[in-house]
C-alpha positions in Angstrom: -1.6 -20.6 5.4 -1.3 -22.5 2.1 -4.6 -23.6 0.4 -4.8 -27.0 1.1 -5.0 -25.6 4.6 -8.1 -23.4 4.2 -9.9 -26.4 2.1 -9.0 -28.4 5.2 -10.9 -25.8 7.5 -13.9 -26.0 5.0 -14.2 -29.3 4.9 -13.8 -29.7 9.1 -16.7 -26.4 9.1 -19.4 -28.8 7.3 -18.2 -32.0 9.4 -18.8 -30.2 12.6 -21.9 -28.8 11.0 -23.2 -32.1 9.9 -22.7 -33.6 13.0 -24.3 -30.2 14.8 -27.1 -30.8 12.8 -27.6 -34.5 13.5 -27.3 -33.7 17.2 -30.5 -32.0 16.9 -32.9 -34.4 15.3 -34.3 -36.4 17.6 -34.3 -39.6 15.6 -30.3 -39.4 16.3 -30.1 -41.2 20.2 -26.2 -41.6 22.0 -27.8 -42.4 25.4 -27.7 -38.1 26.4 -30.9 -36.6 27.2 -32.6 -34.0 24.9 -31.3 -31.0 26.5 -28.0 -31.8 26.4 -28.0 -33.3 23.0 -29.4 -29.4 21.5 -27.1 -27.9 23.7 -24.0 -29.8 22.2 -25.7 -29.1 18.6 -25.8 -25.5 19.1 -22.5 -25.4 19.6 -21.0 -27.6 17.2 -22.9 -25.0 14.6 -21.3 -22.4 16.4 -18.4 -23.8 15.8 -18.7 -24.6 12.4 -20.0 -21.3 11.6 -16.6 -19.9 13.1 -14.5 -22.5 11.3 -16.2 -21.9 8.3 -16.1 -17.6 8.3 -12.1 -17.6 9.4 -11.4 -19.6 6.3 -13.3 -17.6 4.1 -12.2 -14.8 5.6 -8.5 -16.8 5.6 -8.6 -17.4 2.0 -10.5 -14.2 0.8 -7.5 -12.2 2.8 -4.4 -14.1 1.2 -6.2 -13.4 -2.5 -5.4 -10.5 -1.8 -2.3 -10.2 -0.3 -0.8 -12.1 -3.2 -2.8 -10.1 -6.3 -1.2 -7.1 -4.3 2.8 -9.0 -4.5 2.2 -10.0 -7.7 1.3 -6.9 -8.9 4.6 -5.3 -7.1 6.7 -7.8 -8.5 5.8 -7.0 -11.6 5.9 -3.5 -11.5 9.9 -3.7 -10.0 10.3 -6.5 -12.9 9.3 -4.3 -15.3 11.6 -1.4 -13.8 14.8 -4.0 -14.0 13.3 -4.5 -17.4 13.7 -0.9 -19.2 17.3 -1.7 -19.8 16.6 -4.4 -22.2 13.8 -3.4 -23.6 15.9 -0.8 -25.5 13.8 2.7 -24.0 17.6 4.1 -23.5 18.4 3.5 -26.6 15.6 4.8 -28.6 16.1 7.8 -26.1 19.6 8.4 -27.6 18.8 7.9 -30.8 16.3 10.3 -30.6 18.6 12.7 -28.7 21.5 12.4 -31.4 18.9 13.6 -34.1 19.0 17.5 -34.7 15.7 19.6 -34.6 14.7 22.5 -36.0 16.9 24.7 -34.4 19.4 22.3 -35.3 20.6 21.3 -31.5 20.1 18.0 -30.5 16.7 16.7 -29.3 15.6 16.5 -25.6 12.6 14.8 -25.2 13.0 15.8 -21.4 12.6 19.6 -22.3 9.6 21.1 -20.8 10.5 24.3 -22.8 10.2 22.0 -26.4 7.7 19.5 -27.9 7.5 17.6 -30.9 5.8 20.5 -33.3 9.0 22.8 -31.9 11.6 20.5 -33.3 10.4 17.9 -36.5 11.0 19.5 -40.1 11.1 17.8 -43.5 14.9 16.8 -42.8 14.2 15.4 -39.3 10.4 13.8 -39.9 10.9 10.1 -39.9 13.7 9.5 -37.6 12.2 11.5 -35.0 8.4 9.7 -35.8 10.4 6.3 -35.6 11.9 7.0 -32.1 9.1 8.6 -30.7 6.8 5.7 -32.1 8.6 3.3 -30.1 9.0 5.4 -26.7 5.3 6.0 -26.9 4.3 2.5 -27.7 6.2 1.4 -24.5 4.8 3.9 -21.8 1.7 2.7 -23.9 2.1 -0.9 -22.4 3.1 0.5 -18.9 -0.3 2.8 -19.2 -2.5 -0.2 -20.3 -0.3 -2.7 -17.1 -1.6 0.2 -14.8 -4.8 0.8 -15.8 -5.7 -2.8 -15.7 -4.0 -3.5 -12.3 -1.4 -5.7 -13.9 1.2 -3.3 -12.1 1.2 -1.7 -9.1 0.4 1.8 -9.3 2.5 3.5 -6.9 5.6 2.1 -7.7 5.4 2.5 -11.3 4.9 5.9 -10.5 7.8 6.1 -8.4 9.9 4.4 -11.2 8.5 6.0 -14.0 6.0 8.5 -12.9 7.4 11.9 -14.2 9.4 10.3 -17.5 6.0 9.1 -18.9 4.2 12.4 -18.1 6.8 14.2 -19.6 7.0 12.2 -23.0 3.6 12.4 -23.2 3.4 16.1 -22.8 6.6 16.0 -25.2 4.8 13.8 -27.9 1.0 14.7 -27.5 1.2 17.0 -30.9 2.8 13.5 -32.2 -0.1 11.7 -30.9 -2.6 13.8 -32.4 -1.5 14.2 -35.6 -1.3 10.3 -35.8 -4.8 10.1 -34.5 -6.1 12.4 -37.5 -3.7 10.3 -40.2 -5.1 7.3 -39.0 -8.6 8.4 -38.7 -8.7 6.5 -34.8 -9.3 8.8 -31.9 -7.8 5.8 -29.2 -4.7 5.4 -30.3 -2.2 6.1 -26.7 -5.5 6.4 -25.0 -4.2 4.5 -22.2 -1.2 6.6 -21.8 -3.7 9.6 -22.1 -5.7 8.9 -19.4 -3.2 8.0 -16.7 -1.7 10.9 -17.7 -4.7 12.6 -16.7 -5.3 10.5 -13.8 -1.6 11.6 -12.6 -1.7 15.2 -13.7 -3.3 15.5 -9.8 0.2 14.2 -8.5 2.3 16.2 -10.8 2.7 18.3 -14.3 1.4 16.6 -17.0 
């Protein structure tokens, strides 16, 4: 139902209430005795009553429903979104950057992290890249956190790549946090991580 169609329930609940209610004052007289006059108010504000909790309950339900599709549309936007948002390509640039042990760096490594591979040579490239990668499952963290996405499918999507680069990049993160002297910078990726860690390495 659309909401004009629930207002239009509303509005019909307090009608049938109204007249319910006139029904039952004696002043109001349509040639009926007493008896039958209460009985027909009782059950106009039964009716109403009804009218009134199914639209509520109408309306309250397809709140809902459609906080719940948006939040899934957005998440499977946001998935048909990565390409252009340029996470492959600060992923390859990063991977055609040599570490320390001067092979090319895999952020995907669960052997390697970000202390294993930077040097003097290496230090801003691989700061820039990371920066940005980090800043964008940043965004997706904050989305989640704040029920702008849906959980479950950005999970699905992205679940494992954003626990990995966070395990990847957390000696990143926390050397940032001491140069900036700011203990919540990527807290939001921080804590899904630690929300997710139950569904999988972290």
């Amino acid at each position: 139902m659309r909401l004009w169609q629930y207002i239009l329930l509303i509005v019909l609940a307090a009608v049938t209430g109204l007249i319910g209610g006139a029904l039952s004052n004696p002043v109001f007289n349509i040639g009926t005795s007493t008896e039958t006059r209460e009985s027909l108010a009782v059950w106009l504000q039964v009716i109403a009553s009804t009218l009134l909790l199914a639209s509520v309950f109408g309306l309250w339900f397809q709140i809902i429903i459609t906080h719940i599709w948006q939040k899934r549309k957005a998440a499977v936007d946001l998935a048909s979104r990565i390409h252009t948002i340029g996470y492959y390509k600060w992923v390859k640039k990063l991977g055609e950057i040599k570490g320390s042990d001067g092979k090319p760096i895999d952020i995907d490594r669960k052997d390697q992290t970000y202390t294993d591979v930077v040097n003097e040579d290496n230090e801003e490239q691989v700061r820039e890249q990371i920066f940005r990668i980090l800043t964008l499952c940043e965004e997706i963290s904050f989305g989640v956190l704040h029920k702008v996405y849906d959980e479950e499918l950005v999970y699905s999507f992205f679940g494992y790549f954003i626990q990995d680069h966070y395990r990847w990049a957390r000696p990143y993160i926390e050397e940032k946090r001491r140069e900036i002297k700011e203990t919540t910078a990527h807290i939001n990726l921080q804590e899904l991580c630690a929300k997710w860690s139950k569904k999988g390495a972290c």
